[in-house]
C-alpha positions as CSV (number, residue, x, y, z in Angstrom):
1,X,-80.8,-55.2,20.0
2,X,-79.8,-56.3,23.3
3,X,-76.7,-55.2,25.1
4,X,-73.9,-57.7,23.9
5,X,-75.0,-56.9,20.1
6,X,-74.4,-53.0,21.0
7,X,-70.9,-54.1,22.5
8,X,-69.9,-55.7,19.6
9,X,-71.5,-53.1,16.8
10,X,-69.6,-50.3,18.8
11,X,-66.0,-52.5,19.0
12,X,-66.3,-53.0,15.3
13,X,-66.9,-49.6,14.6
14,X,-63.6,-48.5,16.6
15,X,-61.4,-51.7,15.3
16,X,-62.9,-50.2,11.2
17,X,-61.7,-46.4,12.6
18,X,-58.4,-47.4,14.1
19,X,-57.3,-49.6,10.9
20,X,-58.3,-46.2,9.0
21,X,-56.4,-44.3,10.8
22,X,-53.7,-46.3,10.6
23,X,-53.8,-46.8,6.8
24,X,-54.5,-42.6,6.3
25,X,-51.1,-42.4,8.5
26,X,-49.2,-44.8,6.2
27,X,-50.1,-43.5,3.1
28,X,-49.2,-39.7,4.4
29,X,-46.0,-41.1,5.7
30,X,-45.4,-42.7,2.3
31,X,-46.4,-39.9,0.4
32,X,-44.3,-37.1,2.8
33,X,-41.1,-39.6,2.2
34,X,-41.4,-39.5,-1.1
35,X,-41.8,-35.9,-1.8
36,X,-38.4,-35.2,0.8
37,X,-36.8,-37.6,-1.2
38,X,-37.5,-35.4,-5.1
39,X,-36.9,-32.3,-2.6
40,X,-33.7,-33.3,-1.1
41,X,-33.2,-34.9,-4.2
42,X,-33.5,-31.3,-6.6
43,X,-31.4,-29.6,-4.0
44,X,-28.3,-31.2,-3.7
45,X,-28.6,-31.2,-7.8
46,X,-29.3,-27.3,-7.4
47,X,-26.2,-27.2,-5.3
48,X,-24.0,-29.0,-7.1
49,X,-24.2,-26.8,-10.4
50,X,-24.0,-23.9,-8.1
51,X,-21.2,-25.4,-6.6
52,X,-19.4,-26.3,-9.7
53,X,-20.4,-22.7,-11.5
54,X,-19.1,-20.4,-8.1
55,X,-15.6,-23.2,-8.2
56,X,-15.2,-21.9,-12.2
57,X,-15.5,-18.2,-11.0
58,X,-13.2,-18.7,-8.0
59,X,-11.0,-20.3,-10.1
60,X,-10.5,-17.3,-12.1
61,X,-9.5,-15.1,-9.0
62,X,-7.6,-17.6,-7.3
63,X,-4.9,-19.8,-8.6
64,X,-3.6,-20.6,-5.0
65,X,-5.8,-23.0,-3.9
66,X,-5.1,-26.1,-1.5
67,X,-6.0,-29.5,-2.0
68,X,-8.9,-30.3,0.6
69,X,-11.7,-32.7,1.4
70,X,-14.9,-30.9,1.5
71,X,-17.2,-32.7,4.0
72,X,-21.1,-33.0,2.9
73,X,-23.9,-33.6,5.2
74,X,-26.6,-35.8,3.6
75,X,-30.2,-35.6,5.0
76,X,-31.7,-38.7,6.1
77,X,-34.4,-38.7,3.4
78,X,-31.9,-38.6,1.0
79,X,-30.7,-42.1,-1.1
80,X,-30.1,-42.6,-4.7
81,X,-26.0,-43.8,-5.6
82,X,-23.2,-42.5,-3.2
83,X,-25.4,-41.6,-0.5
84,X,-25.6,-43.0,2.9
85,X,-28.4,-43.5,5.0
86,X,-28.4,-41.8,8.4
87,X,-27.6,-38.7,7.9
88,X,-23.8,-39.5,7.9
89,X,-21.3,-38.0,6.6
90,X,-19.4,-38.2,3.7
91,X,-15.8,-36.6,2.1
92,X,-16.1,-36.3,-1.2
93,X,-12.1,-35.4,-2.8
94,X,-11.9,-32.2,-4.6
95,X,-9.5,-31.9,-7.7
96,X,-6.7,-29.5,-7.4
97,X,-7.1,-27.2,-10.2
98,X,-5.7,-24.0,-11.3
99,X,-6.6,-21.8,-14.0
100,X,-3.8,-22.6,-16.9
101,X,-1.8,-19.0,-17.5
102,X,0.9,-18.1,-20.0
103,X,4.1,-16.5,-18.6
104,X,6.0,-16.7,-21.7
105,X,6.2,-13.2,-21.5
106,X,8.2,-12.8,-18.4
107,X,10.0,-16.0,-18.7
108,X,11.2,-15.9,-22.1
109,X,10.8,-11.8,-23.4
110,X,11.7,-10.1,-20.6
111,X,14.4,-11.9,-19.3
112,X,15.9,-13.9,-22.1
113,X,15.6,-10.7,-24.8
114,X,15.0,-7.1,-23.4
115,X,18.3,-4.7,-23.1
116,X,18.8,-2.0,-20.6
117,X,16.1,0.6,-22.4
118,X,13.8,-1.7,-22.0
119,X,14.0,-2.8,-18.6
120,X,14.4,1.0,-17.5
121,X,11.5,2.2,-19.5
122,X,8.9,-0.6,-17.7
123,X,10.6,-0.9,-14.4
124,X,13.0,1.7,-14.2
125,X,15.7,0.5,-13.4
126,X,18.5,-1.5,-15.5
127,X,18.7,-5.3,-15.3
128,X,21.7,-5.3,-13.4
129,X,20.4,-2.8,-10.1
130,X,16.8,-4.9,-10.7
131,X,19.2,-8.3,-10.1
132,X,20.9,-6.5,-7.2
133,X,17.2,-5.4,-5.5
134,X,16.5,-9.5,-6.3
135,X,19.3,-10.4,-4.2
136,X,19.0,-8.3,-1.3
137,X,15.1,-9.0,-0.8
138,X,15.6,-12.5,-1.6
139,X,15.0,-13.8,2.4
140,X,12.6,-11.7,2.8
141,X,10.8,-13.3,-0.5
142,X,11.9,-16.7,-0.9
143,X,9.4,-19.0,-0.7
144,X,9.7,-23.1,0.0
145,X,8.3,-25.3,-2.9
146,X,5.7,-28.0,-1.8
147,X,4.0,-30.7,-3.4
148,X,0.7,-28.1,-4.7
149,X,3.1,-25.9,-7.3
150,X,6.1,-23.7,-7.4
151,X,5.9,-20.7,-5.8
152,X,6.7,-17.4,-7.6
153,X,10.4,-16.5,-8.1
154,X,11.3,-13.6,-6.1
155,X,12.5,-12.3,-9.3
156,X,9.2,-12.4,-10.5
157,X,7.3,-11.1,-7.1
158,X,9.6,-7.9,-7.6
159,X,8.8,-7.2,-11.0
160,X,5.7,-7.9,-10.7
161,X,5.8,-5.1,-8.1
162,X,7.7,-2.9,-10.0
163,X,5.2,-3.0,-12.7
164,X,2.2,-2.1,-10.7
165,X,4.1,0.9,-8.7
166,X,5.5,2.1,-11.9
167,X,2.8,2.2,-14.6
168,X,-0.4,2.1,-11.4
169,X,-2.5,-0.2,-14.3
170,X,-5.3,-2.7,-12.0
171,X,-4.6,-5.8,-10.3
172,X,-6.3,-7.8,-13.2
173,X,-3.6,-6.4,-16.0
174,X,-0.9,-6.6,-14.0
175,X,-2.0,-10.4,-13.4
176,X,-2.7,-10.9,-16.7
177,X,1.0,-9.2,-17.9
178,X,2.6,-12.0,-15.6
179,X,0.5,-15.0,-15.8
180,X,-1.0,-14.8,-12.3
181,X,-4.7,-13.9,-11.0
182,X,-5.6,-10.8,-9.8
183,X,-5.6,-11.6,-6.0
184,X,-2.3,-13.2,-6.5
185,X,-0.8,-9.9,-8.4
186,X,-2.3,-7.6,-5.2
187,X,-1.0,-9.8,-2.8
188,X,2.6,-9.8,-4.2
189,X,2.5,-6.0,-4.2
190,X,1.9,-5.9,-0.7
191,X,4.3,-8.4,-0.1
192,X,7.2,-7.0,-1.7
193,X,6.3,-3.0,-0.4
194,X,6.7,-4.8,3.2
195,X,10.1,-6.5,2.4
196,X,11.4,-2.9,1.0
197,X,10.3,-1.2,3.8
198,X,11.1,-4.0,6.5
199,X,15.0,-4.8,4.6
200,X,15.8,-1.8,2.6
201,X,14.6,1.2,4.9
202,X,16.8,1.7,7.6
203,X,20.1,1.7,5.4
204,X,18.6,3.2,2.3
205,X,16.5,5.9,3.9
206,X,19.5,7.8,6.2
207,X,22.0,10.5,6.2
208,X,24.6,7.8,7.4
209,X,28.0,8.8,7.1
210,X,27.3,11.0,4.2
211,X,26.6,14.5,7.2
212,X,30.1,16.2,6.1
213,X,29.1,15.8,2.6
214,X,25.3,16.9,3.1
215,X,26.5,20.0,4.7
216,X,29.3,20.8,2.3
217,X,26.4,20.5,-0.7
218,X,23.9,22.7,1.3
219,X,26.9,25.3,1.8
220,X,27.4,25.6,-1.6
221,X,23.7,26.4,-2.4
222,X,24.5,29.5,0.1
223,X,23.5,28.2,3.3
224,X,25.9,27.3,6.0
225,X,25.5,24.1,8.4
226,X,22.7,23.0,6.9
227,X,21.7,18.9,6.7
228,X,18.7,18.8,5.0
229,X,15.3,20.2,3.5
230,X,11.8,19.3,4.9
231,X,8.6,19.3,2.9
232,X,4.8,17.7,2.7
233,X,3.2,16.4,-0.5
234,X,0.0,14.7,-1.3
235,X,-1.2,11.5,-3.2
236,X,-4.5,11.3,-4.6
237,X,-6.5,8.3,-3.0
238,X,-10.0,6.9,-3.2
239,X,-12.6,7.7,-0.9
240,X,-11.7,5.9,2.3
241,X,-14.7,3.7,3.7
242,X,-14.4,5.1,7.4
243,X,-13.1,8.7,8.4
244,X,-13.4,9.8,4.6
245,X,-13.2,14.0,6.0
246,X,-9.9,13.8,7.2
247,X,-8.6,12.9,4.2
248,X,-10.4,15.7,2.0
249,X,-7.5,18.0,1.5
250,X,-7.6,21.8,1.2
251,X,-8.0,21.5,-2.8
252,X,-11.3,19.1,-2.2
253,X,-9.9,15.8,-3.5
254,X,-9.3,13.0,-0.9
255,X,-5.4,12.4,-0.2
256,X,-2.6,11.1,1.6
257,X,0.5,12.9,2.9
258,X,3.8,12.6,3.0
259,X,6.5,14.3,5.1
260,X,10.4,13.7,3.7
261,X,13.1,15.0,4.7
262,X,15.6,15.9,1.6
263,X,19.0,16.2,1.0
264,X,21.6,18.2,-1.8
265,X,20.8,15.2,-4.0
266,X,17.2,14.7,-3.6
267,X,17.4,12.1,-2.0
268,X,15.1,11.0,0.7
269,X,16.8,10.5,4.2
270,X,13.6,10.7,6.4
271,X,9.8,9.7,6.1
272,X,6.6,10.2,7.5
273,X,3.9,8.6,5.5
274,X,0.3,8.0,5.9
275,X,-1.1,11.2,7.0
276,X,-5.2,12.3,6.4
277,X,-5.0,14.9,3.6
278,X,-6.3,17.3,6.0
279,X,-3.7,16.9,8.3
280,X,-1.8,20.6,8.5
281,X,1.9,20.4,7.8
282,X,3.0,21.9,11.5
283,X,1.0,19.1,12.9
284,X,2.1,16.2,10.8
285,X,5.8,17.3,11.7
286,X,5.4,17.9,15.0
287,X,4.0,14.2,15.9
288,X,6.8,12.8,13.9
289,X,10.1,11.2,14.8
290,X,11.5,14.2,12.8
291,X,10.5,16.7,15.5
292,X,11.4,14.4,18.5
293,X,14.9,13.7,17.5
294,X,15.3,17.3,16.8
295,X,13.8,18.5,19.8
296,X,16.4,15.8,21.7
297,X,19.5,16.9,19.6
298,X,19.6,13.3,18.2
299,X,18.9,13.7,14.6
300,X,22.4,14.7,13.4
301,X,25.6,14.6,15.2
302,X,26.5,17.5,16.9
303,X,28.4,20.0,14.8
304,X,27.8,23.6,15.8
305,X,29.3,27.1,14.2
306,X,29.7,31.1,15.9
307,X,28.1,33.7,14.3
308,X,28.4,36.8,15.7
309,X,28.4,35.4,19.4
310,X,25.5,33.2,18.2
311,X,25.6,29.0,18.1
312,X,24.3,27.8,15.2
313,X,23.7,23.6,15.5
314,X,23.1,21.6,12.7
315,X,19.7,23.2,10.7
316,X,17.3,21.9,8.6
317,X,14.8,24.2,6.2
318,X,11.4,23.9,5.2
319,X,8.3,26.0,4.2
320,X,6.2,28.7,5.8
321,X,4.2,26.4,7.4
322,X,6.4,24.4,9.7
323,X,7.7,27.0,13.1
324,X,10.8,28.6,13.6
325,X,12.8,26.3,15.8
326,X,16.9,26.8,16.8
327,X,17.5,23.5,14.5
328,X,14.9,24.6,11.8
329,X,14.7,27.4,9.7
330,X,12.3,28.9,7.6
331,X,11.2,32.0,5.7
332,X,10.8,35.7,7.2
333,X,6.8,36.3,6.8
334,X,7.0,40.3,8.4
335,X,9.2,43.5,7.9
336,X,10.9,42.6,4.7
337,X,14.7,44.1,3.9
338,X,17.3,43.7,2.0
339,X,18.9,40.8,4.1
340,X,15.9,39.3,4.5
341,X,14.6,39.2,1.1
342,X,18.3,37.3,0.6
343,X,18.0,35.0,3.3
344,X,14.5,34.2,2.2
345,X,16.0,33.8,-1.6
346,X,18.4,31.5,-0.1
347,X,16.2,29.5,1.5
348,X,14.5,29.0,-1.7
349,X,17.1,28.0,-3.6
350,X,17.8,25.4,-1.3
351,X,14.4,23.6,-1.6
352,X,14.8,22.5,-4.9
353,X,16.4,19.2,-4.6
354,X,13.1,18.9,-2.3
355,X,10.8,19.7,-5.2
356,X,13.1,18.1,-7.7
357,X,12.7,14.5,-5.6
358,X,8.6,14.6,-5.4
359,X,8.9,14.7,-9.1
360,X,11.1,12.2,-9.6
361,X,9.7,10.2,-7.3
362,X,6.1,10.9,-9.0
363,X,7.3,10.9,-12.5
364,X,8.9,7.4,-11.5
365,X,6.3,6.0,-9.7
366,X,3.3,6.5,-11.2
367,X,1.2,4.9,-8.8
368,X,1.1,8.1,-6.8
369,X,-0.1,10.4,-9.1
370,X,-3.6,9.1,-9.5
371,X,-6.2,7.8,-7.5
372,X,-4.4,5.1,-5.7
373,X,-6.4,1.9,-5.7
374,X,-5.1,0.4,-2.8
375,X,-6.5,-0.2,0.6
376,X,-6.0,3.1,3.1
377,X,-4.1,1.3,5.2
378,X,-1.3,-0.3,3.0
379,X,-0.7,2.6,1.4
380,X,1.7,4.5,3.8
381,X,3.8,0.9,3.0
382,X,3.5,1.5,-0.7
383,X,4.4,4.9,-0.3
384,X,7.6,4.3,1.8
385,X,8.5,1.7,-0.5
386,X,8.5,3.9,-3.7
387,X,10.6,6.2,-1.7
388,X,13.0,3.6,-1.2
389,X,12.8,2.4,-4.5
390,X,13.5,6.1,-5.5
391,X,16.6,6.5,-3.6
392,X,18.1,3.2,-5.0
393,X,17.4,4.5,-8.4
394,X,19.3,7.8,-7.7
395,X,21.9,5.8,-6.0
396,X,22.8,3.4,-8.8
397,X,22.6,6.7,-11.0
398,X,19.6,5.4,-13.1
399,X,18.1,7.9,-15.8
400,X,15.1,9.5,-15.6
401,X,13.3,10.0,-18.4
402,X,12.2,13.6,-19.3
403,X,8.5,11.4,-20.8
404,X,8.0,10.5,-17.0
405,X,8.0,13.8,-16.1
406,X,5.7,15.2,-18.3
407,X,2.9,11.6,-18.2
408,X,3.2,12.7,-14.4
409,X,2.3,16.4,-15.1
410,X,-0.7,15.4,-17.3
411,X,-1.8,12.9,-14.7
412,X,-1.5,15.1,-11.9
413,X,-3.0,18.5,-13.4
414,X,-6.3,17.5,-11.8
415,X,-4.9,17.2,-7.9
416,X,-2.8,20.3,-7.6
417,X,-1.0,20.1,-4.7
418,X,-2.6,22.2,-1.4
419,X,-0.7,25.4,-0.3
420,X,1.4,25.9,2.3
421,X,-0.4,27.0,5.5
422,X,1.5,28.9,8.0
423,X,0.2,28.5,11.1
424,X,-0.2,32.0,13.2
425,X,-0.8,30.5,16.7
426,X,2.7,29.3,16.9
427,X,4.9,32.6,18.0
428,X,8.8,31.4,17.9
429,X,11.0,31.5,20.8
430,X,13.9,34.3,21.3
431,X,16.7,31.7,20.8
432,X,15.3,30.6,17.4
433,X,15.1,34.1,16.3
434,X,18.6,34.6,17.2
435,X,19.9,31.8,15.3
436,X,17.9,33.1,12.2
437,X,18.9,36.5,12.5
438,X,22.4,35.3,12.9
439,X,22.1,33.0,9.5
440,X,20.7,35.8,8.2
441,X,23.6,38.3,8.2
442,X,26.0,35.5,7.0
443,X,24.2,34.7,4.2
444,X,23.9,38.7,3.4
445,X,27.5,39.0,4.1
446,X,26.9,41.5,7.0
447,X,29.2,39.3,9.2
């Protein structure tokens, strides 16, 4: 074979490899398309019922949805009706939908046909203070109707809020009990706690102009000049998801205080909430406003009396575990007599509107007497709105059951309440001592 037959044996050789080649990579290319397309193909099928089954469940927890345009990117691979080659993208309109729910209960029962008995035994208060609460939260509540639904009444918002402070059922029944979902019912809660607190606090939680009369009530418990009782009491919580040993209380059971300031009544006229269960008293009161004003002279209006030589200002009472200050008074601990055993008797006497308004506001309230299953940090909100709630109650001279007060007993008898610590380190100053001493011997009758 000469050299021009080797020349063309060897080019035909390469022309037969290249066309090969060329038909190997076409049918590989073929073959690859076709298996994106049945992959891409069985996904967005996969999707689409996972889509559709995670919309149903949604739809269950969620009733306020907005209408939107969800925007799908389809892979290049993929064809096949109402797809677009290129990758492009493509809106596809989602259906507003809401889950369908009954409130025939609350529209029609509750507000066309239940008396005063009714409305006080499930939100306890009458119709006519639950109308009044309506109107004064009502800017704070209102909301504007659009196109998507009506919004919740503020009648509505309210009692739904009423119903979860006051029997502390889940989010779920409460949703359920008023034709809402269950994120809607906890959102309302919140919602309404922060109107009460934001409108309602500052005129409802006050000694106002009612000083004279404050001091006139203490005065005829036995002790003289006297605006108000201080004390601390804990709410069972759940186990808090970050810090959870500062709120392990001296009983063992996770908590959250609350430091009020009480008067004659029992009615609240100042609040510290939100305190770690294992917060001691002395400390939550002296980081409170409480002790500030006091400390600057600015929590009452000046009104000082003599004894013996001594001025007495304004006081205030608590436990053994707050210090002996000039404006705050508590118990003789050492060297027991006659006068002070009757000071000390006195004293006592005096804290039972305190005690009286934790169990009203407990036996009222029944969110606060179990495990409260709202988030650690609402729940100083929740808490200060049940107070208000509590002095509008006593206001408006609503009854309290004596079955409150005995659910909220039963309910409670597993978180008994931590003891009074007195704290040793703190000695009290001369002046304070004086002023004691002084109150002492008038409340004897030594003077």
């Amino acid at each position: 074979m000469d050299e021009a037959q080797k020349e063309a044996a060897i080019m035909c050789v390469v022309q037969s490899g290249t066309l090969m080649m060329q038909y190997l990579r076409a049918s590989n290319e073929a073959s690859s398309a076709a298996a994106s397309r049945r992959r891409w193909a069985f996904l967005h099928s996969l999707g689409q019922r996972r889509y559709e089954k995670e919309e149903e469940e949604d739809s269950e927890e969620e009733e306020e949805e907005e209408e939107e345009k969800e925007v799908v990117l389809l892979p290049r691979q993929a064809s096949g009706p109402g797809f677009r080659r290129g990758g492009r993208l493509r809106s596809v309109e989602r259906r507003f939908w809401a889950r369908p729910r009954s409130t025939e209960w609350w529209d029609r029962t509750v507000l066309e046909t239940w008396d005063d008995e009714q409305w006080l035994q499930n939100f306890r208060m009458r119709k006519a203070t639950f109308l009044e609460l309506c109107a004064r939260l009502a800017p704070a509540l209102q909301r504007q109707k659009t196109r998507m639904r009506i919004p919740l009444s503020v009648e509505k918002r309210v009692a739904i809020a009423l119903w979860k402070l006051a029997t502390s059922v889940c989010y779920r029944d409460v949703g359920n009990q008023f034709g809402v979902g269950r994120s809607t019912a906890g959102s309302v809660v919140l919602e309404v706690c922060r109107a009460i607190q934001r409108v309602l606090m500052r005129s409802t939680v006050t000694v106002g102009n009612k000083l004279p009369e404050i001091i006139e009530g203490f005065k005829g418990m036995g002790f003289p000049n006297c605006a108000g009782i201080v004390g601390t009491t804990h709410m069972p919580i759940l186990c808090p998801p970050h810090q959870a040993a500062e709120y392990v209380n001296t009983k063992g059971y996770y908590s959250m205080a609350l430091q009020a300031l009480v008067d004659h009544r029992g009615q609240f006229t100042h609040l510290s909430a939100g305190w770690p269960g294992k917060t001691h008293e002395a400390k939550i009161f002296n980081k409170s406003t409480l002790f500030t004003k006091g400390q600057e002279g600015t929590l009452f209006t000046p009104g000082s009396m003599e004894i013996n030589g001594v001025t007495v200002p304004r006081v205030i009472l608590g436990g053994p575990a707050y210090p002996l200050l000039p404006w705050l008074m508590v118990p003789y601990t050492e060297e027991l007599d006659s006068t002070k055993e009757s000071f000390n008797a006195t004293l006592s006497r005096c804290q039972e509107p305190l005690d009286e308004a934790f169990s009203r506001l407990k036996g009222r309230w029944r969110c606060l007497t179990g495990r409260n299953d709202c988030a650690v940090e609402n729940l100083p909100r929740l808490i200060s709105a049940c107070c208000v709630l509590h002095n509008i109650c006593e206001e408006k001279g609503e009854a309290y059951e004596e079955t409150w007060e005995a659910e909220a007993k039963q309910l409670a008898a597993t978180f008994e309440q931590p003891l009074q610590r007195p704290d040793i380190r703190i000695k009290p100053a001369a002046r304070s001592e004086r002023v004691r001493d002084a109150l002492c011997a008038y409340i004897a009758g030594v003077v």
